[in-house]
C-alpha positions as CSV (number, residue, x, y, z in Angstrom):
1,X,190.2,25.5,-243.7
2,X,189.0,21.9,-242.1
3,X,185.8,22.2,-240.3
4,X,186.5,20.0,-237.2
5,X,182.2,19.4,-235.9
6,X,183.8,16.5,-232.9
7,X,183.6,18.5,-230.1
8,X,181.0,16.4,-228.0
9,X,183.8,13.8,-228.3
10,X,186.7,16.1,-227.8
11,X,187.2,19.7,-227.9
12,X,190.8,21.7,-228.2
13,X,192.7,23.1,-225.0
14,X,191.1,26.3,-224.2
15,X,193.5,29.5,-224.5
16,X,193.1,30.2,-220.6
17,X,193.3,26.3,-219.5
18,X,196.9,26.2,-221.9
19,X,197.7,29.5,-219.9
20,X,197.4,27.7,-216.8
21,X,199.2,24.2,-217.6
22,X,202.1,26.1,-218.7
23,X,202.6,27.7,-215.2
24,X,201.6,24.9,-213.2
25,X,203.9,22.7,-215.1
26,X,206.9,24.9,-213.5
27,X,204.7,25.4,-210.1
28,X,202.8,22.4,-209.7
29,X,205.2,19.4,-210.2
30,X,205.9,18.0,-206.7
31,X,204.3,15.7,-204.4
32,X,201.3,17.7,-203.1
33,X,201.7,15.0,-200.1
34,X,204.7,16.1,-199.0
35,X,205.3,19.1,-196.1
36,X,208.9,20.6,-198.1
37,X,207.9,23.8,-199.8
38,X,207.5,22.7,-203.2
39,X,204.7,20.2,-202.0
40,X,203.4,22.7,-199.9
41,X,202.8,25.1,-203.2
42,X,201.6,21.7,-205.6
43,X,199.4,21.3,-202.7
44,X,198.2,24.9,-202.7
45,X,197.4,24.3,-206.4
46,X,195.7,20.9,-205.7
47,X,193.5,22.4,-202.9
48,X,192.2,26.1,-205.2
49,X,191.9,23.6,-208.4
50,X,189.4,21.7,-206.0
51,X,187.6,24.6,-204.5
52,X,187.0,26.0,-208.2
53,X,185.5,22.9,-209.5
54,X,183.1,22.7,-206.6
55,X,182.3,26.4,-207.0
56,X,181.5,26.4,-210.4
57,X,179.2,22.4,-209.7
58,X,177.6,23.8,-206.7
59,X,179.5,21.3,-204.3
60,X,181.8,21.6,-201.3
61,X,185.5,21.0,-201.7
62,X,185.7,18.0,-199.8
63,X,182.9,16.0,-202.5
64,X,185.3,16.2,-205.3
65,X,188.2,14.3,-206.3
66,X,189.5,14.1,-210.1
67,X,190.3,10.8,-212.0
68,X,192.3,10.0,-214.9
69,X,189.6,9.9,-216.8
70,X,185.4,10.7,-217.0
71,X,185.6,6.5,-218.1
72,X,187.6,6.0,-214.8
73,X,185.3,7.9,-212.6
74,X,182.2,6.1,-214.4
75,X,184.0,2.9,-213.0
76,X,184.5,4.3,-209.1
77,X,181.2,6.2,-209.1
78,X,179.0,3.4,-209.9
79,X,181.1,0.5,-208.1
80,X,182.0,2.7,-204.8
81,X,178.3,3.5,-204.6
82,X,177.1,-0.3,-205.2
83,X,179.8,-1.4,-203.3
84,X,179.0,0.8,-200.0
85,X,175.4,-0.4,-200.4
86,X,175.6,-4.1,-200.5
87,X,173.3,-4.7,-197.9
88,X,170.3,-2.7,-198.9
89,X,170.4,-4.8,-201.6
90,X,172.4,-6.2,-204.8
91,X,170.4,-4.5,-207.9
92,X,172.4,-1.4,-210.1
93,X,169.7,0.2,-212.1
94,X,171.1,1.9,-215.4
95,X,168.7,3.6,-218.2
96,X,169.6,1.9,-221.5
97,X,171.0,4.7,-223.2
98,X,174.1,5.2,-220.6
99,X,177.5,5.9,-222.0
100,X,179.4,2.3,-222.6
101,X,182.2,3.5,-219.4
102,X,178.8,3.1,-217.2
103,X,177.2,-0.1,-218.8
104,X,180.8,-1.9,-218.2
105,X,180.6,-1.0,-214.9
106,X,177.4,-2.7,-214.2
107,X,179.0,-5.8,-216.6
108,X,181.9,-5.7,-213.7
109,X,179.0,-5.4,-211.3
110,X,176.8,-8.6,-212.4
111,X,180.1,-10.4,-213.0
112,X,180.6,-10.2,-209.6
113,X,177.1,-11.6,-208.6
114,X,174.9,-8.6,-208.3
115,X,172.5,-7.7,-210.7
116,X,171.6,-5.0,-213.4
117,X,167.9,-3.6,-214.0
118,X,167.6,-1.9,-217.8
119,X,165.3,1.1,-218.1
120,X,164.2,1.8,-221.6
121,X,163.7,4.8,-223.6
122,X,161.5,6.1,-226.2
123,X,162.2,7.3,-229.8
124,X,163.8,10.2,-228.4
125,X,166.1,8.6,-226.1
126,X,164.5,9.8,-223.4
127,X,163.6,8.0,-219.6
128,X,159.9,8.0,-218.5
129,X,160.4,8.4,-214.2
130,X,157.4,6.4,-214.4
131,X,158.9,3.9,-215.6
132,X,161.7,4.3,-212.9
133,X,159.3,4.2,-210.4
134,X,158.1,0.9,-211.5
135,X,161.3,-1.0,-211.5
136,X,161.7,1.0,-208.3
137,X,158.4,-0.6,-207.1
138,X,159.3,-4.1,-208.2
139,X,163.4,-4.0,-206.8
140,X,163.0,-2.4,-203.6
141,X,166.6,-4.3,-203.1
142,X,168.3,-1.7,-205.6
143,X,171.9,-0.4,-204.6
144,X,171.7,2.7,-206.7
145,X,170.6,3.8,-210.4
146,X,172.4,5.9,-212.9
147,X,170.7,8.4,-215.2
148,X,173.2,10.4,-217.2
149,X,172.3,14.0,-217.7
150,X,172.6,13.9,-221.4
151,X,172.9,11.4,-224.0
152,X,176.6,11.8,-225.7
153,X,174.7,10.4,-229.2
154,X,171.6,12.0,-229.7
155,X,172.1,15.2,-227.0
156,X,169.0,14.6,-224.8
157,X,168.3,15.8,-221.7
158,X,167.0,13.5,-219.2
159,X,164.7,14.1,-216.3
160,X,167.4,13.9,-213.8
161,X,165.6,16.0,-211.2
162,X,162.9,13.7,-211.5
163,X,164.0,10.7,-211.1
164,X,166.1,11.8,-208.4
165,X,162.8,12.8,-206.2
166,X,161.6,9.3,-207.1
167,X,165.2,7.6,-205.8
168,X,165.6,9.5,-202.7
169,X,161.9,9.2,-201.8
170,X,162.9,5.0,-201.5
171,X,166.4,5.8,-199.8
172,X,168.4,4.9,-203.2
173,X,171.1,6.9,-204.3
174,X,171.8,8.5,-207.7
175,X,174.8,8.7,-210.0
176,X,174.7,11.0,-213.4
177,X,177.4,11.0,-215.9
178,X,177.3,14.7,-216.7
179,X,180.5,14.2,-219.2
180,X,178.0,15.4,-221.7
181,X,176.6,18.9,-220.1
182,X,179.3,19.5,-217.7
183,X,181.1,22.7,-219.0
184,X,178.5,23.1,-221.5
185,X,175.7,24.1,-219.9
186,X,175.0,25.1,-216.2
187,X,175.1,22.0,-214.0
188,X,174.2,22.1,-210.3
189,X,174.8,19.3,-208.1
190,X,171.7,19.9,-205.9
191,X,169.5,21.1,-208.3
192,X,170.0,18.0,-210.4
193,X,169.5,15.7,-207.1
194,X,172.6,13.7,-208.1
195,X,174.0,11.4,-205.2
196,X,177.7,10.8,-207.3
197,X,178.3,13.0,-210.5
198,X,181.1,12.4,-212.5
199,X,182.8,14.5,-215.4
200,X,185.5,14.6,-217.9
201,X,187.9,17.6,-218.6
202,X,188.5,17.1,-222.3
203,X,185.1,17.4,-223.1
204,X,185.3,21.0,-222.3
205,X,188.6,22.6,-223.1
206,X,190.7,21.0,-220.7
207,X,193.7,18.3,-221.1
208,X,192.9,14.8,-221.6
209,X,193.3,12.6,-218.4
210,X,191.2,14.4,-215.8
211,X,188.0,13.2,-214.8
212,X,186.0,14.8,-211.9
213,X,184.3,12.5,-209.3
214,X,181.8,14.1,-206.7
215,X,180.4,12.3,-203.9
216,X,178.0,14.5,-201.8
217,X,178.3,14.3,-198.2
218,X,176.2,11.9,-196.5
219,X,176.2,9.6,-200.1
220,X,177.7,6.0,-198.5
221,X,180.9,5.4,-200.8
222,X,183.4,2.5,-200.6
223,X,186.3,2.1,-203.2
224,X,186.4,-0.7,-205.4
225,X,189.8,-0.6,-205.6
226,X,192.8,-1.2,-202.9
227,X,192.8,1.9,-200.4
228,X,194.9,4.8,-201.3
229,X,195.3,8.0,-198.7
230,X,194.9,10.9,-201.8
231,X,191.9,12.0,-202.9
232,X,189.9,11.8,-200.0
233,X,190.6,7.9,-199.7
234,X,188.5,7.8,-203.6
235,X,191.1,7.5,-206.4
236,X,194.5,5.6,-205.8
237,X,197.7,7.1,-207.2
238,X,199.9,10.6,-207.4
239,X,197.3,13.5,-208.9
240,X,198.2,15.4,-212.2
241,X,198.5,18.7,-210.6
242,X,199.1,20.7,-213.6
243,X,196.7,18.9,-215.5
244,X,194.0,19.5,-213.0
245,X,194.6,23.2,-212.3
246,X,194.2,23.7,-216.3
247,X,190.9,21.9,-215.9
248,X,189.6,24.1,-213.2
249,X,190.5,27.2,-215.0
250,X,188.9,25.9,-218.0
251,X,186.0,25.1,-216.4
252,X,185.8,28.2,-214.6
253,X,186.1,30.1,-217.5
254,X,183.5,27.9,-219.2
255,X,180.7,28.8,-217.3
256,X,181.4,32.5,-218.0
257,X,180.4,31.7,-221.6
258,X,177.9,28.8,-221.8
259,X,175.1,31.2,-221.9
260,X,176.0,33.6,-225.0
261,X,177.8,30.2,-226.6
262,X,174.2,28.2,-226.2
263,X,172.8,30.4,-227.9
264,X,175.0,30.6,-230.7
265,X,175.1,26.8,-231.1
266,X,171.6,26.4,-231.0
267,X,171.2,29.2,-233.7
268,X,173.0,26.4,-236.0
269,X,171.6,23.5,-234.7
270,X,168.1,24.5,-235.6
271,X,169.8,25.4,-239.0
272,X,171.0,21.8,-239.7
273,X,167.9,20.5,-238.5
274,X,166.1,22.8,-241.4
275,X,168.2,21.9,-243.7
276,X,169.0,18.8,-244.0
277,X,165.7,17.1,-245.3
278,X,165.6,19.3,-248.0
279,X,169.5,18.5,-249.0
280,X,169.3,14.8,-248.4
281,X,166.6,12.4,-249.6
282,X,165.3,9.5,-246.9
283,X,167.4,11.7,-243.9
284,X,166.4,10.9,-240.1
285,X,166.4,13.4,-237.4
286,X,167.3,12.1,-234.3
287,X,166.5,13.2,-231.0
288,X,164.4,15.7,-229.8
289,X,163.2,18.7,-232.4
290,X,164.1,21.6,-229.9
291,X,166.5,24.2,-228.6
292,X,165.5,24.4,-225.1
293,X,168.3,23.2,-222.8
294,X,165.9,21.4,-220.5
295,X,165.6,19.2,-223.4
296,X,168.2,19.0,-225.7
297,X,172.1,19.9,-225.6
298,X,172.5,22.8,-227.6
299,X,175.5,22.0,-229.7
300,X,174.5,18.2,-230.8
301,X,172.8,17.4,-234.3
302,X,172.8,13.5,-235.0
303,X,170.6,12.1,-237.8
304,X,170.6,8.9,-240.1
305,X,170.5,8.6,-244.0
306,X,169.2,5.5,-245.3
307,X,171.3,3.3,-247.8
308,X,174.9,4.6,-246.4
309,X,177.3,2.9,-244.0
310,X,178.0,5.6,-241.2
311,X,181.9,4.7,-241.5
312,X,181.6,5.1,-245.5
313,X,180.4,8.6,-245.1
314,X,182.9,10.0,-242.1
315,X,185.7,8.7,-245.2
316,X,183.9,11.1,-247.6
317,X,184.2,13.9,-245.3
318,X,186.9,13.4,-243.8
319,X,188.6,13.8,-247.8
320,X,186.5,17.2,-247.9
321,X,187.8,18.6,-244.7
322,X,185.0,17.5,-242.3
323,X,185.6,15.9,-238.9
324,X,182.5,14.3,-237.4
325,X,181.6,11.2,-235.9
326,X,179.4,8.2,-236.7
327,X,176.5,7.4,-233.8
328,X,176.5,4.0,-235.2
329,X,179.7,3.5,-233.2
330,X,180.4,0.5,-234.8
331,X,184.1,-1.3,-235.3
332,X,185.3,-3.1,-238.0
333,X,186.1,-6.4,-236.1
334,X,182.3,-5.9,-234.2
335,X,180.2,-4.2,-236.4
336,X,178.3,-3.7,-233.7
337,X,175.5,-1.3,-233.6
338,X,174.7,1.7,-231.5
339,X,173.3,0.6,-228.4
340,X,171.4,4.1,-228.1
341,X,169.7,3.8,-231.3
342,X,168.8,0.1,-230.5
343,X,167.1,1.7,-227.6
344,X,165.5,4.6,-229.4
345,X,164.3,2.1,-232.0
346,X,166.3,4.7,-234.5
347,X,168.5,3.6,-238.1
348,X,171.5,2.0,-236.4
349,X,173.6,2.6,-239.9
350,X,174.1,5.6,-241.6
351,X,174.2,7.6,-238.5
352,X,176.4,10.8,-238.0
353,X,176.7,13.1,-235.0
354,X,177.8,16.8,-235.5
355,X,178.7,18.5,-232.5
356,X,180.1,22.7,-232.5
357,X,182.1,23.7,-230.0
358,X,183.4,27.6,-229.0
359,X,185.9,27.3,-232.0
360,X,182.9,26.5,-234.1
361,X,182.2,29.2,-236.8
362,X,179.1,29.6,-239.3
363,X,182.2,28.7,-242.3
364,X,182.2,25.5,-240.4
365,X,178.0,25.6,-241.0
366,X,178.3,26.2,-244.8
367,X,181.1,23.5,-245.0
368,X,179.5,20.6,-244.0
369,X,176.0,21.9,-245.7
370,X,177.8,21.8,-248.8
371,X,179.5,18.6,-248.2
372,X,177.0,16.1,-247.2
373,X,175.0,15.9,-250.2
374,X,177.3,14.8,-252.6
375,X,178.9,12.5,-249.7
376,X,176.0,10.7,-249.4
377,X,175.6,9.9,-253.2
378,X,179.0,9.0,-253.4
379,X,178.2,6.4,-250.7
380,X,175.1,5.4,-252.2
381,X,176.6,5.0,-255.9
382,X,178.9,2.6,-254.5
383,X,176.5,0.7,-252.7
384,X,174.5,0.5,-255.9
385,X,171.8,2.4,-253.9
386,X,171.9,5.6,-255.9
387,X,168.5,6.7,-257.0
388,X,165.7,4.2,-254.5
């Protein structure tokens, strides 16, 4: 059986969000805008989808709206916040190790004649607040900052909390992309401290094309975009009512089995960690060297080998019946490297990410122990770097 080890990058539909599509698709087609009955019960949908999701992120109702995408509510989360604060000042402070949808939108941002602050990381990805508090300190004109809540390569944890004490105790706002933990471990909107939160449903067995957007009350907002009535005057354009109620039952269902699933995940997590020096010569852990959750996700492994092009080795597994990805997350026509591991001062080539999710089982373990080593000679032979 293929071992599919993607599941920080997408996981399958779970059973009970399929459940729910299915019925909304016959239920949940109409205009939820419209009075007639059938937008009346889309509506009905819309409205219990909404209250779920800010049940289950410690929110109120009104504070979330849903996206196409987690990318597209990166976009309105970071703009709408920097947009609404123009006259506090012009700066958009982002840690270096931000998911690319975030980093584009503070391109868009500095295109547009603001400007963008960097926050660096040490070797294990990981924001100092005192380092916050010093750009802080030295841009007191700063909009907003963004400090994801985990990193989607390496699956650390970042003092969000924090940093958020820090932000609020100058009157700046915070956004964290929680695409990464969102679903997969418990996530509180005010424990966190987050300002804007954003998510994406696919990450945890939802559909694809549902993104969650939360603005707390009291957090000034303005669209980037042209004005649109739905979604609380956030996100412009007719909602994917079946597609959303799916998410919210996923998700609700989710958090009735992070706990017992951490657990499990991190059981094999540590195991790869163990392992892999001991099957693979010159191997680099990346990321912290831990299984608490305040830390580290529990379901992400990503490590370097030296001497093997990252895209070389996802071939070689791919032909054994392992799916995992490359952290170097370079393209062909780029070949660019990893920003994160630029950051982290980490291998940039070489690099792989295996991520479990609740379909995940210990075959899947055994698979891709047995696997890698002979993966990564066949890579090296070819590069003539078998044996240094």
């Amino acid at each position: 059986m293929p071992a599919y080890l993607d599941h920080a990058s997408t996981t399958p539909l779970h059973p009970v969000a399929r459940e729910a599509l299915l019925a909304a698709i016959d239920d949940g087609w109409a205009d939820p805008a419209r009075l007639y009955r059938e937008g009346r019960r889309a509506r009905m949908l819309l409205d219990a989808a909404r209250e779920t999701v800010a049940g289950v992120l410690g929110a109120r109702a009104p504070e979330i709206s849903f996206t196409a995408s987690g990318t597209a509510a990166a976009h309105l989360a970071l703009l709408g916040t920097a947009a609404a604060r123009r006259r506090a000042g012009s700066v958009v402070m982002v840690s270096a190790v931000e998911h690319s949808s975030v980093l584009h939108a503070a391109q868009r941002h500095e295109g547009d004649g603001g400007e963008v602050v960097t926050i660096g990381v040490d070797g294990l990805g990981r924001v100092d607040p005192a380092d916050v508090a010093a750009a802080l300190d030295a841009r007191p004109d700063t909009a907003v900052a963004a400090l994801q809540h985990a990193n989607h390569e390496v699956g650390t944890v970042q003092p969000v909390a924090e940093v958020a004490w820090l932000l609020h105790e100058r009157g700046v706002p915070l956004f964290t992309d929680a695409a990464m933990t969102v679903g997969r471990v418990p996530v509180s909107l005010a424990e966190l401290g987050a300002d804007v939160l954003t998510a994406s449903a696919h990450k945890f067995g939802g559909p694809p094309g549902v993104g969650f957007l939360a603005v707390r009350t009291g957090t000034r907002w303005a669209g980037p975009q042209p004005a649109d009535e739905r979604e609380h005057g956030r996100v412009p354009g007719f909602p994917n009512v079946p597609a959303v109620v799916a998410a919210a039952a996923a998700l609700a269902v989710r958090a009735t089995e992070i706990e017992a699933e951490a657990r499990r995940l991190a059981a094999w997590s540590r195991r790869l960690r163990e392992r892999l020096p001991a099957l693979i010569e010159d191997v680099e852990l990346l990321g912290p060297d831990s299984t608490d959750l305040a830390v580290t996700l529990p379901h992400v492994v990503a490590f370097s080998c030296l001497y093997v092009a990252g895209e070389a080795l996802l071939g070689e597994l791919d032909r054994a019946g392992i799916a995992v990805s490359s952290g170097s997350s370079c393209t062909s026509d780029t070949l660019t490297p990893s920003h994160v591991l630029v950051a982290m001062g980490a291998l940039t080539h070489g690099n792989l990410r295996v991520s479990f999710g609740r379909d995940s089982t210990e075959a899947d373990v055994d698979a891709l122990l047995a696997a890698l080593p002979p993966a990564v000679r066949a890579v090296r032979e070819r590069a003539g770097a078998a044996g240094l």
